[in-house]
C-alpha positions in Angstrom: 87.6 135.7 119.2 90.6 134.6 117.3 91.5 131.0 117.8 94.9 129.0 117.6 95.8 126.0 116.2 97.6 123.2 118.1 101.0 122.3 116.5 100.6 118.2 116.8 97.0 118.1 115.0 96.3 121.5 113.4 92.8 121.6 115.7 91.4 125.2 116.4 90.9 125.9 120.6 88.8 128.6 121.6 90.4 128.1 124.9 93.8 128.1 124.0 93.2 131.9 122.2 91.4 133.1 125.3 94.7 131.7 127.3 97.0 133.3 124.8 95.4 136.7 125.7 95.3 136.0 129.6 95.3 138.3 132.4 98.3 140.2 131.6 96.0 141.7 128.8 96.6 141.2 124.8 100.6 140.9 124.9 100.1 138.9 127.6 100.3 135.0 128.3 99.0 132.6 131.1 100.9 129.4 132.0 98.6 127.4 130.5 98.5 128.8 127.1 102.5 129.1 127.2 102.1 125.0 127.8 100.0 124.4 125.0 102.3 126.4 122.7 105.4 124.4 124.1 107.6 123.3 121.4 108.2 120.1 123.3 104.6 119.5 123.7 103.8 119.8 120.4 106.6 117.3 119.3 105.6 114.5 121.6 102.1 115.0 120.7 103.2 114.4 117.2 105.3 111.6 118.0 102.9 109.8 120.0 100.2 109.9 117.5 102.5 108.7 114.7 103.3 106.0 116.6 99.8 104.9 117.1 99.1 105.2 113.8 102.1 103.1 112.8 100.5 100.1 115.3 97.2 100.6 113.7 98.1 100.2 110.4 98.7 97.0 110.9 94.7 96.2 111.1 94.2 95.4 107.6 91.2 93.0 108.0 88.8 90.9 110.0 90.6 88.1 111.6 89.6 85.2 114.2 91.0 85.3 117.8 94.8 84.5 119.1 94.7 80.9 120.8 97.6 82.1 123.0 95.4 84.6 124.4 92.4 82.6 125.1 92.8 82.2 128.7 93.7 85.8 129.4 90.7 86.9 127.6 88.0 84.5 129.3 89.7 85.4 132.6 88.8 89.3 131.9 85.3 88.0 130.7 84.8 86.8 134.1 85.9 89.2 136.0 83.9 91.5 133.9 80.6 89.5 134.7 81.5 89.6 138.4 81.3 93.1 138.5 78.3 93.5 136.3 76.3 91.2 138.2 76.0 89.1 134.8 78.2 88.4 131.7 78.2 90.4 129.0 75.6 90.5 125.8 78.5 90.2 123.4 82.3 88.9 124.2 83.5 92.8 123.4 86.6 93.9 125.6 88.3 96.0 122.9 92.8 96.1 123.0 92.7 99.9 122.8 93.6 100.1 118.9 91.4 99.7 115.8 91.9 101.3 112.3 89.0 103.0 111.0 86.1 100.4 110.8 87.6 97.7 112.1 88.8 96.9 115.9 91.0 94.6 117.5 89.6 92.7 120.9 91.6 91.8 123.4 91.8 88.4 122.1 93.8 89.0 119.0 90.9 88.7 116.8 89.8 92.0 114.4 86.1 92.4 113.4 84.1 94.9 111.5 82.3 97.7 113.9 79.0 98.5 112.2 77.8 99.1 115.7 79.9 101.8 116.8 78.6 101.8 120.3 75.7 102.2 119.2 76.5 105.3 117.4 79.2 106.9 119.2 82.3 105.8 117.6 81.3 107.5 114.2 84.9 108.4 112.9 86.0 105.1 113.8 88.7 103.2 115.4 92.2 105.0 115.9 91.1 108.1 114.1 94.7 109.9 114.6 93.4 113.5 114.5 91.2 112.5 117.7 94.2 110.5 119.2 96.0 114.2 118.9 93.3 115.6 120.7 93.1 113.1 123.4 97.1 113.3 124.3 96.8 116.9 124.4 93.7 117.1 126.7 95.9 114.7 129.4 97.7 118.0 129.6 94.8 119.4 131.4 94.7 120.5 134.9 91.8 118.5 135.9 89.8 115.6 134.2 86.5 116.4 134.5 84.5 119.7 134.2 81.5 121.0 135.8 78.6 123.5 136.2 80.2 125.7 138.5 83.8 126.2 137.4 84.9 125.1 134.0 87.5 125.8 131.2 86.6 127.5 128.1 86.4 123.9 126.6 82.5 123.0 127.2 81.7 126.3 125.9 83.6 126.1 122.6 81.8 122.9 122.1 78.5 124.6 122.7 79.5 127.4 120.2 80.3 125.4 117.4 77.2 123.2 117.9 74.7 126.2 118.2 76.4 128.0 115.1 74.9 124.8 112.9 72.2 124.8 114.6 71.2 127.8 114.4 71.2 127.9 110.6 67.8 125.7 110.6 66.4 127.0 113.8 65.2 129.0 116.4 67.1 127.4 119.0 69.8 129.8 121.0 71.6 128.4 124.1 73.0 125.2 124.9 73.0 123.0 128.0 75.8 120.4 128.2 75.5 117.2 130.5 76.9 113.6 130.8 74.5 111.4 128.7 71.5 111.4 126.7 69.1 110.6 129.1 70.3 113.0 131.4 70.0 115.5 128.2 66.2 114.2 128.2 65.8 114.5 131.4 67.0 118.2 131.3 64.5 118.9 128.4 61.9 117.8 130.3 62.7 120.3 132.9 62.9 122.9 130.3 58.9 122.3 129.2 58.1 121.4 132.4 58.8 124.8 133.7 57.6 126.7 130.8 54.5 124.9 131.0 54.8 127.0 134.9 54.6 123.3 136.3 51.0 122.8 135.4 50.9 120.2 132.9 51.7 117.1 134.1 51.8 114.7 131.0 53.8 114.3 128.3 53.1 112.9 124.6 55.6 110.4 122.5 54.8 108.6 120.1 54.5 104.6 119.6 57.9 102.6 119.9 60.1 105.7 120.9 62.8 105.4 123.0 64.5 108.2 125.6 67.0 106.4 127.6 67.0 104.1 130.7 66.5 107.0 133.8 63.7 106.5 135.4 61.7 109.3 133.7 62.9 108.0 130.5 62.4 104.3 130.6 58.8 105.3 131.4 58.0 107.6 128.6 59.7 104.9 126.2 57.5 102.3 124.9 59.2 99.3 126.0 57.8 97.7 129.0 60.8 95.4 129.3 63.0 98.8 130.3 60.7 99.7 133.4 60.3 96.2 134.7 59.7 97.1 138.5 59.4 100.6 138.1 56.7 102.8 139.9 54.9 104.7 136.9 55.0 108.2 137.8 55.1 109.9 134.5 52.2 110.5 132.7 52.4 109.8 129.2 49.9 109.6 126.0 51.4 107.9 123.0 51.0 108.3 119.4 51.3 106.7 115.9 54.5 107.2 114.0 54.7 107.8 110.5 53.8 104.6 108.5 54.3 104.9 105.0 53.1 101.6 104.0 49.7 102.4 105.9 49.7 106.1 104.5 49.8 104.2 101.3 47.0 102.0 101.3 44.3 104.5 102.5 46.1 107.8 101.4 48.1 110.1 102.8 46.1 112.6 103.6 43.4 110.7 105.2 46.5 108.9 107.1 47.7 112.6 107.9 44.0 113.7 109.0 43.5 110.3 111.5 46.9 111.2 113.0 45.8 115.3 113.8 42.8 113.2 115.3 44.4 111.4 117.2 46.0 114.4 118.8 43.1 116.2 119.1 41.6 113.5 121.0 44.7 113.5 123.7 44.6 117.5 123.9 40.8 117.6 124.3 40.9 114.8 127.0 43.5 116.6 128.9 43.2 120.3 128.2 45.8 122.4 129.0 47.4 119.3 130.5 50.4 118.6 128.3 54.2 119.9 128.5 55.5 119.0 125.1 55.2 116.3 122.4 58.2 114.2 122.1 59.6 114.1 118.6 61.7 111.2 117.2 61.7 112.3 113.6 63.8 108.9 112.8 63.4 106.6 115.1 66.5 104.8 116.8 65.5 101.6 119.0 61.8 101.5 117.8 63.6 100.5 114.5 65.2 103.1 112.4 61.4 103.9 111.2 61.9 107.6 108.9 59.2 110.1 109.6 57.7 112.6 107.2 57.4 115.8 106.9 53.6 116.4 106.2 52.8 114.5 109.2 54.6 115.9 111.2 54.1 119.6 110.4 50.3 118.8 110.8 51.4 117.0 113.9 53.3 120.3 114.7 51.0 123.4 113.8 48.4 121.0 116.1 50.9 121.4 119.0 51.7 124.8 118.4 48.2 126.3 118.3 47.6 124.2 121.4 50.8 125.8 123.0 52.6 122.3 123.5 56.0 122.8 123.5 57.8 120.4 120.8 60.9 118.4 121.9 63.3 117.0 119.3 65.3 114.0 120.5 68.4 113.8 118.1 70.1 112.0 120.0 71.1 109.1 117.7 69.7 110.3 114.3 72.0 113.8 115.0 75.1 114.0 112.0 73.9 110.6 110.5 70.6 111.3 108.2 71.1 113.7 104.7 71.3 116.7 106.7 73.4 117.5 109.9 70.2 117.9 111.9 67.3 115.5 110.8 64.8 119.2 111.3 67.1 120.2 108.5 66.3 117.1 106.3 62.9 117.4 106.7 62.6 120.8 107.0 60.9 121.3 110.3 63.4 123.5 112.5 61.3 126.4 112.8 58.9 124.5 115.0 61.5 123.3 117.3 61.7 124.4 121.1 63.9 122.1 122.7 66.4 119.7 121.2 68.4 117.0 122.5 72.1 115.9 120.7 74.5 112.6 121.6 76.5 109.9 121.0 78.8 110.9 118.1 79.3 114.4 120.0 81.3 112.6 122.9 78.8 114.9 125.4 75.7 115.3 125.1 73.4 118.4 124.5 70.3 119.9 125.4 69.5 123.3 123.3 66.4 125.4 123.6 65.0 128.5 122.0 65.4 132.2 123.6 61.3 131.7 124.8 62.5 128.5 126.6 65.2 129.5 128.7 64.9 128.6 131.9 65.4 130.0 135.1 68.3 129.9 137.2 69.1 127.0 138.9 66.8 124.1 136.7 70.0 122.8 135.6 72.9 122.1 137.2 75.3 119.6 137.7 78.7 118.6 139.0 79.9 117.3 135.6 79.1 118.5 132.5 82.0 116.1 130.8 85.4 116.1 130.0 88.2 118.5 128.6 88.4 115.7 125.8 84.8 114.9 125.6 84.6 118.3 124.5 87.2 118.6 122.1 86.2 115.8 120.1 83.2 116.9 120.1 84.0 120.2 118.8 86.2 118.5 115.6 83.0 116.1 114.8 80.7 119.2 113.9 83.7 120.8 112.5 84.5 117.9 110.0 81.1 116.9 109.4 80.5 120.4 108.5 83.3 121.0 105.9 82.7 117.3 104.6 81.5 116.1 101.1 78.6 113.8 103.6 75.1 115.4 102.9 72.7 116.1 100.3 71.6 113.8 97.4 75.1 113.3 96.5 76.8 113.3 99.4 79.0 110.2 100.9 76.1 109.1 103.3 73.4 108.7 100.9 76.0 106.8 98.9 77.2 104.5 101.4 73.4 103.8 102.2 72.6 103.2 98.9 75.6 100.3 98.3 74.1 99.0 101.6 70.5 98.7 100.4 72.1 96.7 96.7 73.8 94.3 98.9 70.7 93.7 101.0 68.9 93.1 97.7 71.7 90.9 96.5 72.1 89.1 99.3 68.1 88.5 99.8 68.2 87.1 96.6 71.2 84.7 96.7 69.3 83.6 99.6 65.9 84.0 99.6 64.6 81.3 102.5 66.8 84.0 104.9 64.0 86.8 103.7 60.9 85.6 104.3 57.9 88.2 103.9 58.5 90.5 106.5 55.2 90.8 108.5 54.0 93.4 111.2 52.4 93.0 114.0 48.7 94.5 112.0 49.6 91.9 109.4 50.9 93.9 107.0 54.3 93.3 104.7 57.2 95.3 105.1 60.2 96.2 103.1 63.1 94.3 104.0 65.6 97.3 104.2 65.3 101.0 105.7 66.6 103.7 107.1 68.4 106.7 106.2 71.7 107.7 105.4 73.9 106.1 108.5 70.8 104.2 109.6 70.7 101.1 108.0 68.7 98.2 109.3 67.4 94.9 107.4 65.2 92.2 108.6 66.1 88.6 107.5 64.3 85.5 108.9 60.7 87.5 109.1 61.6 89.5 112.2 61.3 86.8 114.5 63.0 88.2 117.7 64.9 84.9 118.4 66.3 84.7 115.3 67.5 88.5 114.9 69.4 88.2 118.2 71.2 84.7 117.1 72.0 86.1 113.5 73.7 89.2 115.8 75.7 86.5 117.6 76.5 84.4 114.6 77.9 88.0 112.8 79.5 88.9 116.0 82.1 85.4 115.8 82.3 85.9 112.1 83.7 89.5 112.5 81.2 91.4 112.2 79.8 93.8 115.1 75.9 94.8 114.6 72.7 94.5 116.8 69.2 94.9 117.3 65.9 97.4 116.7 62.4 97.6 116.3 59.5 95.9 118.2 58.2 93.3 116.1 59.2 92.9 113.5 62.6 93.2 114.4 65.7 93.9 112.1 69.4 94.1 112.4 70.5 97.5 112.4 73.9 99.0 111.5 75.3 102.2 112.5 78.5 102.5 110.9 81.4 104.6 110.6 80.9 106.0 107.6 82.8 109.1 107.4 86.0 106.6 107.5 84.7 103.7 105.3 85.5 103.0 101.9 82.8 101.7 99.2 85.2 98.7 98.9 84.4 98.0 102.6 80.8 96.6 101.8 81.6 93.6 100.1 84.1 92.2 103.1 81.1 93.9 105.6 78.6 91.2 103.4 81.0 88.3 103.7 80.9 88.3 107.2 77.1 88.6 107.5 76.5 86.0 105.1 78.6 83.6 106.9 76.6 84.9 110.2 73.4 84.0 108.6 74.2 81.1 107.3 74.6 79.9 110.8 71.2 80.8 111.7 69.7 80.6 108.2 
């Protein structure tokens, strides 16, 4: 397939080639390919995004709110909290316009997004190439797309997504649905039914999280996310990788307690287990990095035993030193099922050729939108062709100036960064992470204080938030492919004023 490339933003649609040669064969041309290649398209397209860069240019910098505005903007927090039942965690109603790493609020005032809703926002604020993409998909006949009748658009995604992919792995085809835990849930399903619905229970390990369905909140190990919930998911949990621990009694008797451990669950239940859950960096349980000779032992365990293995890339996917965190660590072989979100737009659930299931396990009236699916498409395609992974790469680069102003900061300030302390009693590092998962843990991970210093950050213009389960950090997931090294130093200004508030 040969495809075109729109006028206004230079982006290649699979769709628009398969419209170019439409029904009235090779020389031929449906309506809406002739609208896509519309002169007058393409020139609005271009002067519409030109325009929105123009306005966001004008976000240079983190600045405080507009007094003029303040009643407007406390009237739309209201009426926010009346229809969530409660107000909001953070004062965050964005104006529509942002440049790169920074955003403006509705309020006037301009703040730093090392958040990125949680993860999704990864190219930034007013990204133009996207804005092109977005005016073109209002052309669209409809808005959303579905299981049953689609344009080419959800498809081209999948393509692009399962050509990387498959460069590491096994896996083949491509499910696309509406959120991650929906993605979850459908790779459930997946082992579930290759399993031929005998095995009931499910293994995850410690501190994981899946989403908020509720399948998901049960098989994540937070008990505040099921309050109320019937438990009707049966699930085994085990350790994550600890280095510090693998370093204190050696790594391969850590290794060999951990393939105990397993062996333990499998013998208990034989025969009873769909899959093993694999967070190979963990998100919400605290941006905790996993190793590779763990988890293969972890792995070969699983595959003698025939228990299908699950990858949940959900937020670690684009972020870590390769694309796909199996790549990083080397691991892709093993994987059956895989689960992609956030910085795609829609999210994915992939599977191997031997874990296709049958017709009819899943469905759905929307798999997304026309734009979802666009954007998604240009993020593998630039984070593909990018200068981001490897040793050398952007990412490692960006994590490393975060780490040296951690240290520098800890050191200015050294009653903020206590001895970090888990809940066994052992010290921690004060930094982690990988590549665009960065979390630190001032104040000794004391839950109180990490959620004030979040809320101190947030009104000095800076947007970050939460992870872990004691201790608990401050994590950042920022734009990187958009920020500039010169960036870190304003970033640190902000959070030092934050945690001087707390501190």
């Amino acid at each position: 397939m040969t495809s075109t490339k729109s006028a206004a933003s230079g982006v290649s649609s699979g769709a628009e080639a398969i419209g170019g040669a439409g029904v009235g064969g090779p020389s031929g041309s449906t309506v809406g390919a002739a609208l896509r290649a519309s002169p007058a398209v393409a020139s609005a397209v271009a002067a519409l995004v030109a325009e929105a860069k123009r306005h966001s240019a004008r976000i240079t910098d983190v600045r405080p709110a507009d007094p003029g505005l303040k009643t407007e903007y406390e009237a739309l927090m209201k009426r926010a909290a009346e229809v969530r039942g409660r107000g909001l965690l953070y004062p965050y109603i964005g104006s529509g316009v942002g440049h790169g790493a920074l955003v403006e609020l509705a309020d006037g005032s301009v703040k730093w997004d090392m958040i990125t809703g949680i993860g999704v926002h990864f190219f930034g604020h007013s990204d133009p190439e996207m804005i092109g993409l977005g005016v073109e998909s209002g052309l669209d006949d409809v808005l959303k797309h579905g299981n049953l009748v689609t344009n080419f658009e959800a498809y081209g995604f999948g393509e692009t997504l399962l050509a990387e992919a498959k460069k590491g792995s096994r896996l083949r085809h491509a499910y696309v649905s509406t959120s991650g835990a929906m993605a979850n849930e459908n790779a459930l399903k997946v082992c579930y039914q290759k399993a031929g619905g005998l095995a009931p229970r499910v293994i995850a390990f410690k501190d994981c999280f899946m989403g908020r369905s509720v399948t998901m909140c049960q098989i994540g190990d937070t008990s505040e996310y099921r309050q109320g919930v019937p438990l009707s998911t049966l699930v085994d949990y085990m350790p994550f990788w600890d280095e510090e621990a693998a370093a204190r009694m050696g790594k391969a008797r850590y290794i060999d307690m951990g393939v105990q451990h397993l062996e333990m669950l499998l013998d208990r239940y034989p025969g009873q287990h769909a899959c093993f859950i694999f967070e190979l960096v963990q998100g919400e349980g605290g941006f905790n990095v996993g190793d590779r000779d763990y988890f293969k032992a972890l792995m070969d365990l699983c595959r003698a035993r025939k228990v299908a293995i699950w990858d949940d890339e959900i937020q670690t996917f684009g972020r870590t030193e390769r694309m796909f965190a199996y790549e990083m660590l080397d691991l892709g072989d093993y994987v059956d099922v895989f689960c992609v979100g956030k910085m795609t737009q829609a999210c994915v659930t992939m599977f191997t050729e031997e874990f296709n299931p049958k017709a009819g396990l899943l469905s759905g009236t929307f798999t997304g939108e026309g734009v979802s699916f666009r954007w998604g498409t240009r993020v593998v395609e630039r984070l593909r062709d990018g200068d981001y992974y490897g040793p050398d790469g952007r990412f490692a680069k960006h994590h490393a100036a975060f780490r040296s102003h951690v240290s520098a900061l800890a050191a200015k300030h050294p009653a903020w960064f206590p001895k970090v302390v888990d809940r066994a009693g052992y010290e921690r590092p004060i930094a982690g992470g990988v590549g665009g998962m960065m979390r630190f843990t001032p104040f000794g991970g004391k839950k109180d204080k990490i959620a004030a210093a979040c809320k101190a950050c947030f009104d000095e213009g800076l947007i970050t938030f939460w992870c872990g389960h004691g201790p608990y950090h401050m994590r950042m997931l920022p734009p990187l492919p958009v920020m500039k090294m010169e960036d870190w130093p304003r970033v640190f200004a902000c959070l030092e004023r934050g945690l001087a508030k707390v501190g």
